[in-house]
C-alpha positions as CSV (number, residue, x, y, z in Angstrom):
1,X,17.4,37.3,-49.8
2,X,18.1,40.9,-49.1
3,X,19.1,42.4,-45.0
4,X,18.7,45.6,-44.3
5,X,20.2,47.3,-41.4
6,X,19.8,51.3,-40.0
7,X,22.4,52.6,-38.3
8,X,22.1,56.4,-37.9
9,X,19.0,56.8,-40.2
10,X,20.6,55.0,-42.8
11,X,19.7,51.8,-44.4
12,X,22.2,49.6,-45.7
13,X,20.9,46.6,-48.0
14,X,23.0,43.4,-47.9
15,X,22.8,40.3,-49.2
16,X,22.2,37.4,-46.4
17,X,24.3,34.8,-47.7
18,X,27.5,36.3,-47.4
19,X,26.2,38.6,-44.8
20,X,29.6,38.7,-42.5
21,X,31.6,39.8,-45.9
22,X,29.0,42.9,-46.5
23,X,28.7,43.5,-42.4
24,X,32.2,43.5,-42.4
25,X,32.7,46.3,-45.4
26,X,29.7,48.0,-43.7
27,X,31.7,48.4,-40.8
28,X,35.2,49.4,-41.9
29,X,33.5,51.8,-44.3
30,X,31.3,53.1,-41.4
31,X,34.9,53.6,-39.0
32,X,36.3,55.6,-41.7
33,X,33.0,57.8,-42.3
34,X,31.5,59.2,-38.9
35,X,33.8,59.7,-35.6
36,X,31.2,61.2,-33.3
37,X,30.0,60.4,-30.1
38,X,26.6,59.0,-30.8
39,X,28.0,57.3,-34.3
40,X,31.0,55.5,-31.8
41,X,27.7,54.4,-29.4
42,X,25.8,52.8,-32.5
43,X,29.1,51.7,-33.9
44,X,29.1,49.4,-30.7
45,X,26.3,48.2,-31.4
46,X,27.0,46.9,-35.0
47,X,29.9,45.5,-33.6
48,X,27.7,43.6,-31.6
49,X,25.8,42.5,-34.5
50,X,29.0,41.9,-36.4
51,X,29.7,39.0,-33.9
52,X,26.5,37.7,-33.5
53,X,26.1,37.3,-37.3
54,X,29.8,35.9,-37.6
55,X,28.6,33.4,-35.7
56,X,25.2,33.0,-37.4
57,X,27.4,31.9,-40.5
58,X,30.1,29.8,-38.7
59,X,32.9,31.7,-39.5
60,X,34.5,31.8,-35.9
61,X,33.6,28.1,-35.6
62,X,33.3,27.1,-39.1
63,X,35.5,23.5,-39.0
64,X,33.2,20.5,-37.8
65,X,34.8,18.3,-36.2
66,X,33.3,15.6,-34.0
67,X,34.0,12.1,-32.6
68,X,38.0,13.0,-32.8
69,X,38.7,12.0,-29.0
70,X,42.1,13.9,-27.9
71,X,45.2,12.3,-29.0
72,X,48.8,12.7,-29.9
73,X,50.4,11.5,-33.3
74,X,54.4,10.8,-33.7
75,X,54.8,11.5,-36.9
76,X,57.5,9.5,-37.0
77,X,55.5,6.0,-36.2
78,X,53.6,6.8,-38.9
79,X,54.3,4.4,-41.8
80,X,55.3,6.5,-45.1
81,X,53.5,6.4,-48.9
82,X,55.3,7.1,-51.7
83,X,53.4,9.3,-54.7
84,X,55.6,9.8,-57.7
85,X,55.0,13.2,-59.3
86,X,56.0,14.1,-62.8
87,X,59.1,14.8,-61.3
88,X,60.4,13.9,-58.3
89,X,58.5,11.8,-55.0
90,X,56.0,13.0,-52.7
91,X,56.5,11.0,-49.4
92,X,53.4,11.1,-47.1
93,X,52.6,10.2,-43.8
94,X,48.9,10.2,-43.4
95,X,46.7,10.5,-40.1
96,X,42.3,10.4,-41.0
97,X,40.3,11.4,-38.7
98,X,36.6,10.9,-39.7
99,X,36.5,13.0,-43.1
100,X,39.7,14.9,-42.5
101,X,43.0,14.0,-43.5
102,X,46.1,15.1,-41.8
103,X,49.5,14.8,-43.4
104,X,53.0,15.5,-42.7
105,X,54.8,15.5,-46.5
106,X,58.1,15.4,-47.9
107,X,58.7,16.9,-50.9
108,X,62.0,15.7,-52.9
109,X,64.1,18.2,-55.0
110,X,62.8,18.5,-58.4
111,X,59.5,17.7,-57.6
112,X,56.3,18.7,-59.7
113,X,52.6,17.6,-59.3
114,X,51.3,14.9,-61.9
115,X,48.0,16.7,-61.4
116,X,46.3,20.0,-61.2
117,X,44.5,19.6,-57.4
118,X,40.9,20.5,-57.0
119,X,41.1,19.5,-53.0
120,X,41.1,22.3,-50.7
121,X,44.1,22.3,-48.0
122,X,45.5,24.2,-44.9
123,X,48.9,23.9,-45.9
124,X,51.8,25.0,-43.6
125,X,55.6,25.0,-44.5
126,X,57.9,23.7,-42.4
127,X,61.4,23.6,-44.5
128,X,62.6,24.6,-47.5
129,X,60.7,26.0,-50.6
130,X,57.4,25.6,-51.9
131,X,56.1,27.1,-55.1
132,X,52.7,27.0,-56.2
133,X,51.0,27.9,-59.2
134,X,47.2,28.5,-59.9
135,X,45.9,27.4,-63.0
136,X,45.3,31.1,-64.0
137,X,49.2,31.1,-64.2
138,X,49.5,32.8,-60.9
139,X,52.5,31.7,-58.8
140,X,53.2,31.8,-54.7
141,X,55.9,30.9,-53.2
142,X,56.0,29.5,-49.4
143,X,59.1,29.3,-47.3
144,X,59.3,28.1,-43.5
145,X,56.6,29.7,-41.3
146,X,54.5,30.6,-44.1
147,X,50.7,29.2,-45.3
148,X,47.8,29.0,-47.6
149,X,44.5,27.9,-47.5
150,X,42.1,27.0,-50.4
151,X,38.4,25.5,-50.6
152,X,37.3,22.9,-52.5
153,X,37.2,23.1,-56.2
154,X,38.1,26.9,-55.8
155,X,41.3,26.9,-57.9
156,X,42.9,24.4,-59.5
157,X,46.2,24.4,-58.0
158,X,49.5,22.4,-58.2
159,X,53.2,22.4,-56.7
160,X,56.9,22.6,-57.4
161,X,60.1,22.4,-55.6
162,X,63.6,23.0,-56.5
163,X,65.2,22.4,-53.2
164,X,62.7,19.8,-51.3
165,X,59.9,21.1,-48.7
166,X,58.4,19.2,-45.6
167,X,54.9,20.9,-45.3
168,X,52.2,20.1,-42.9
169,X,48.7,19.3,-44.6
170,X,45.0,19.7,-43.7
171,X,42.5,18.2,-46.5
C-alpha cells in the first residue's frame, strides 16, 4: 500500500507500513529544502501529521505492557541462576512479568556466550566492559552508561568480557 501526501503542490509517495520512517525523511529533507513563510506554515502542519502517524504506528507507545501492577524489586532478594558460557559464568537474577523478562546479570572475567542470541534485548551497562559482536563480524563495545537495543531475530548477536560487566536486561 502506497500514501501519498501534498505539501506545497508536491506529492510525495510513501509506503504505509513503515510510514513514520518515510514521514520522517520527508520531513528532514523538506527542513533542509524550503525556508519560507508559507513552506514553515505547511511544515507545521506535517509535523502535525508526523505525530499523529507516529502514533498510528506505535512508535511513541510501542511496548505493551499490561496487568504489571506497580511494584518495587530488590534485586538483591532475588535468588541468583548460574549459566556457564564457553568461558566464564553468567549469573542472573531474573524478575517476569507477563511476557517480559527483566534481569540484573553478572558477567565474570573471561566470559564468552555458548550461543549466538536470536532474542531481542534493551540492554544497559552498569559496570565494567561489555563487547558484543554481530554475526556479520561487527563488534561494539559498551562501558558504564552506555546501551543497545535489538529486535527479535534481527541479528544474531553474542557477548564477551575481559574484565567482568553487571548489565541491566530487558527481553
Amino acid at each position: 500500500m502506497l500514501v501519498s501526501l501534498i505539501i506545497s503542490g508536491n506529492k510525495y509517495w510513501f509506503p504505509g507500513r513503515s510510514s513514520l520512517l518515510s514521514v520522517g525523511y520527508l520531513y528532514k529533507k523538506m527542513q533542509c529544502k524550503c525556508r519560507d513563510e508559507e513552506f514553515q506554515k505547511e511544515l507545521t502542519i506535517f509535523e502535525k501529521l508526523r505525530y499523529i502517524t507516529e502514533r498510528k504506528n506505535g512508535s511513541i507507545l510501542s511496548m505493551k505492557m499490561s496487568g504489571i501492577p506497580f511494584g518495587i524489586t530488590d534485586w538483591s532478594g532475588i535468588a541468583r541462576t548460574e549459566h556457564k558460557g564457553e568461558t566464564g559464568t553468567a549469573y542472573w537474577h531474573t524478575q517476569q512479568f507477563g511476557d517480559i523478562r527483566v534481569r540484573m546479570v553478572e558477567y565474570s572475567p573471561g566470559y564468552l556466550a555458548d550461543h549466538w542470541c536470536p532474542k531481542g534485548h534493551i540492554l544497559f551497562c552498569l559496570e565494567g566492559e561489555l563487547i558484543t559482536e554481530l554475526s556479520d563480524g561487527r563488534k561494539f563495545t559498551l562501558t558504564p552508561g552506555m546501551s543497545y537495543q535489538v529486535a527479535d531475530n534481527t541479528e544474531p548477536h553474542r557477548s564477551y568480557t575481559a574484565t567482568g560487566a553487571r548489565l541491566f536486561i530487558v527481553d
